[in-house]
C-alpha positions in Angstrom: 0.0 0.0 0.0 1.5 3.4 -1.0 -0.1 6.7 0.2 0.3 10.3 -0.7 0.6 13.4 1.0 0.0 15.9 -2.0 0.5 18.8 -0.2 3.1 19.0 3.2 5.3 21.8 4.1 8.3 19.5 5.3 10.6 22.1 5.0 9.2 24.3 7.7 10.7 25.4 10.8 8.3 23.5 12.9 10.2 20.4 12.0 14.0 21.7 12.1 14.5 19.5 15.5 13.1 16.4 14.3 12.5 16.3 10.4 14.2 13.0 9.3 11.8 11.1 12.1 9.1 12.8 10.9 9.9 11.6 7.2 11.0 7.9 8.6 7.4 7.6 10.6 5.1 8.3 7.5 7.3 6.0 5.2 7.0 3.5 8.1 2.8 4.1 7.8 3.2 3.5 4.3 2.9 7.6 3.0 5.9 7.1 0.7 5.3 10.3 -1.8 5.1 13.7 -0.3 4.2 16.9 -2.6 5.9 20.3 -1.3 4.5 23.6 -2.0 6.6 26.7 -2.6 5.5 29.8 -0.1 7.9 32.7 -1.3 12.0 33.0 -2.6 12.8 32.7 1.2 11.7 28.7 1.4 13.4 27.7 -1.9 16.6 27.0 -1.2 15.1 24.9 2.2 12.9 22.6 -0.3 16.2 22.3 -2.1 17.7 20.7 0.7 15.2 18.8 1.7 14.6 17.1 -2.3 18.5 16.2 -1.5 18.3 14.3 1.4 15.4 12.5 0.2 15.5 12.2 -3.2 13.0 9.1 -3.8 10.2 10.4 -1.8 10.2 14.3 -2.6 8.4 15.8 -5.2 8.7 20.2 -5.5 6.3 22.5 -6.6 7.2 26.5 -7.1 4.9 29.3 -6.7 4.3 32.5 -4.7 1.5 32.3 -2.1 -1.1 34.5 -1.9 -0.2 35.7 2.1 3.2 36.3 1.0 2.0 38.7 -2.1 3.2 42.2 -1.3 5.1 45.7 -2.4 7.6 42.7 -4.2 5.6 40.8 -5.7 7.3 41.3 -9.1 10.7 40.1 -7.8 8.9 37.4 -6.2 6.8 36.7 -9.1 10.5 36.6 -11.7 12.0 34.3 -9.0 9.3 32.0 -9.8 9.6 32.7 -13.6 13.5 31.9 -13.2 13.1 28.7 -11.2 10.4 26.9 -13.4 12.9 28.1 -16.7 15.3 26.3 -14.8 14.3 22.5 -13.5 11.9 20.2 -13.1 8.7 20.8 -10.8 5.9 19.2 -10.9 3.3 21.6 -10.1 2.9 25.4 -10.1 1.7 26.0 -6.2 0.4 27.1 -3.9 -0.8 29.4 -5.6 -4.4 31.6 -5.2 -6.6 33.9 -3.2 -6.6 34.5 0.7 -8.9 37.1 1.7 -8.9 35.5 5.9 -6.1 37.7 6.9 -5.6 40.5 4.8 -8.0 42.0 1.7 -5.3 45.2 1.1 -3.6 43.3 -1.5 -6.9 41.4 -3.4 -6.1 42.8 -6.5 -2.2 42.1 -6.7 -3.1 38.5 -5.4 -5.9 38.4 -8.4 -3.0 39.3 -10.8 -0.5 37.4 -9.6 -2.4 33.7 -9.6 -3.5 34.7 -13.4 -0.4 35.2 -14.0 1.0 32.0 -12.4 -1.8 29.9 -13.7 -0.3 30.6 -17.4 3.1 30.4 -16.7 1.9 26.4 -15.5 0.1 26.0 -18.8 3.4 27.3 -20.7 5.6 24.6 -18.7 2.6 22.3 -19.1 2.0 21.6 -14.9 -1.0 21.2 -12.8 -1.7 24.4 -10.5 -2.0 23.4 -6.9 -4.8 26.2 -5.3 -4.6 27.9 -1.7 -8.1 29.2 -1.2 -9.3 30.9 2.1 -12.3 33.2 2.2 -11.9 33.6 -1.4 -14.0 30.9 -3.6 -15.8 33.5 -5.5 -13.2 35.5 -6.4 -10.9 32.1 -7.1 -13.3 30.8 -9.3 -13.8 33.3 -11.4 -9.9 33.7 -12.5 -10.3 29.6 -13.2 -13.7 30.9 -15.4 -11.5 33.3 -17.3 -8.5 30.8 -17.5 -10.4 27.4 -18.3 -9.3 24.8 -21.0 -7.8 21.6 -21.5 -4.5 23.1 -20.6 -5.7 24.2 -17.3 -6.1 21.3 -14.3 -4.4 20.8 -11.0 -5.7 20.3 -7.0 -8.0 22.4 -4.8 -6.1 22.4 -2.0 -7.4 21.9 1.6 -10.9 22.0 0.0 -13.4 23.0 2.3 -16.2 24.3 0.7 -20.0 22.9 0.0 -21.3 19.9 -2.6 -21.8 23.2 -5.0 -17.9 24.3 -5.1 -17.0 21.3 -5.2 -18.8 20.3 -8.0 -17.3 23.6 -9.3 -14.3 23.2 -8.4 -14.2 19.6 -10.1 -15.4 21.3 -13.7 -12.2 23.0 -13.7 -10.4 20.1 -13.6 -9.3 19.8 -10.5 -8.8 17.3 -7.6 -10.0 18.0 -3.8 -7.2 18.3 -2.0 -8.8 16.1 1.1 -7.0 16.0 4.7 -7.6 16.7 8.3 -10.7 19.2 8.2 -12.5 15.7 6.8 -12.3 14.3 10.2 -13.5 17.6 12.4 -17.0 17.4 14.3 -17.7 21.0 12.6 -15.6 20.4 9.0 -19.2 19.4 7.1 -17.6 18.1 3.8 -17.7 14.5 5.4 -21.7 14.9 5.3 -21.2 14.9 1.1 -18.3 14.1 0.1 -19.9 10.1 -0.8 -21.9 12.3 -3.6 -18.4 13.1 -4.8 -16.6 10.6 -6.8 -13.7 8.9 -5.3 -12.0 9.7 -8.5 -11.7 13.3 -7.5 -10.0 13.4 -4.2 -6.3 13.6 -3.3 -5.1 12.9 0.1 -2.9 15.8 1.9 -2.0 17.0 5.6 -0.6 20.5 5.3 1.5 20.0 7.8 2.4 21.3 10.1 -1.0 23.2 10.2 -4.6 21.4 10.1 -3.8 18.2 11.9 -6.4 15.5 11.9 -8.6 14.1 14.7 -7.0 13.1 17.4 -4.5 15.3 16.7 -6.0 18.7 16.1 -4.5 21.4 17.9 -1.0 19.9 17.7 1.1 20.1 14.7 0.1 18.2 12.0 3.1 15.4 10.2 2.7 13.6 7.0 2.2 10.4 9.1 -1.6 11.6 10.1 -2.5 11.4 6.8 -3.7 8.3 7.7 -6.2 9.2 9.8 -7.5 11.2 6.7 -7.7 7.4 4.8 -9.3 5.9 7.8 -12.0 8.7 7.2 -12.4 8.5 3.7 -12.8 4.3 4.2 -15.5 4.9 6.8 -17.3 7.9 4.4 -17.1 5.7 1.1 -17.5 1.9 3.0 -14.2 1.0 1.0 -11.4 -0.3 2.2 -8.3 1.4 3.1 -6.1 -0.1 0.4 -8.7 0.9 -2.2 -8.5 4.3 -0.7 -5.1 4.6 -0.5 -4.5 2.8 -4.3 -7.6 5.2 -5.5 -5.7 8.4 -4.5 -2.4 7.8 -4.6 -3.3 7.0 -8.5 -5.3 10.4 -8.6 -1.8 11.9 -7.7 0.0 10.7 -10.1 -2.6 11.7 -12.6 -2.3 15.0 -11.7 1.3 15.6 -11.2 2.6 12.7 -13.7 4.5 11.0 -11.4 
């Protein structure tokens, strides 16, 4: 049984003391493949580091978040230019709209995930979304951007049937992890409407960590709490879960 974690931030900070047991314990669960999104130029070099010392199991993305779009968002947006001219990544992300902490810079964060989203269709990669507070204003870029060439994730998708639906017209996977497994999350009450086809496993970690865990930081290794979820919503086992997205994954990100 392989898992996926399509979406962990391995290279954070919260895991400087202890990141190689973290990695080790979700291998030993069986989460072999871990996805890591970009934030800014300031993380790049840390993801570098981190594909190095484990080269089998880390796949990168590259992007400019939307929290970390600012006065320099044009050097920001050319480092991301520079670093998909310049290797492989297999995924532009995370990339999107977050109007939760600060609305100051809607319109720069408008530009700049248009603007991403067709530098991934010129290097021919799947867009990885960050979406908080935002799903009107996200989905209408995707309107204005739609196509054959345009498909990716909805990360840490937390919305209702309808967006999901939506989101799922774009092309996109639901990005699927701890909020599943929260009394007050609500997506567990449809997501059995939703084809199994369409989901991707993630944690975010450190952030979002699943039941029993919430509260504490979140490691790739929860992840299977989010499968035991997804067995218990779809009355499938946890192989066919695991084998359903993990080949969702690889769909996406062709590898």
């Amino acid at each position: 049984m392989t898992i996926t974690d399509t979406h962990t931030h391995l290279y954070s900070e919260a895991f400087n003391e202890d990141r190689t047991e973290v990695i080790q314990r979700a291998i030993d669960k069986n989460v072999k493949r871990f996805f890591i999104p970009a934030i800014d130029s300031e993380t790049t070099q840390a993801m570098y580091d981190l594909e190095k010392r484990f080269p089998e199991n880390i796949f990168l993305m590259m992007g400019l978040h939307p929290t970390s779009v600012s006065e320099s968002v044009e050097e920001e947006l050319k480092h991301v230019e520079e670093e998909l001219a310049k290797r492989k990544f297999y995924a532009v992300g995370e990339i999107g709209i977050d109007l939760y902490w600060d609305k100051s810079f809607f319109e720069t964060q408008r530009k700049a995930f248009k603007r991403q989203i067709q530098l991934a269709k010129k290097h021919k990669l799947p867009i990885v979304i960050h979406c908080r507070e935002a799903f009107d204003e996200v989905f209408e870029v995707l309107e204005e951007e739609k196509g054959e060439d345009l498909y990716g994730i909805f990360h840490c998708f937390t919305g209702t049937k309808a967006q999901a639906e939506q989101a799922i017209s774009y092309n996109m996977k639901l990005g699927i992890g701890g909020v599943a497994t929260f009394k007050n999350g609500k997506i567990d009450q449809f997501l059995n409407e939703i084809d199994l086809k369409h989901i991707v496993l993630e944690t975010d970690s450190p952030y979002l960590a699943p039941k029993p865990y919430r509260g504490k930081r979140n490691e790739s290794a929860y992840v299977v709490k989010v499968v035991e979820k997804l067995s218990d919503i779809y009355k499938v086992s946890l192989e066919e879960i695991a084998a359903q997205t993990t080949q969702n994954s690889k769909d996406v990100f062709g590898i």
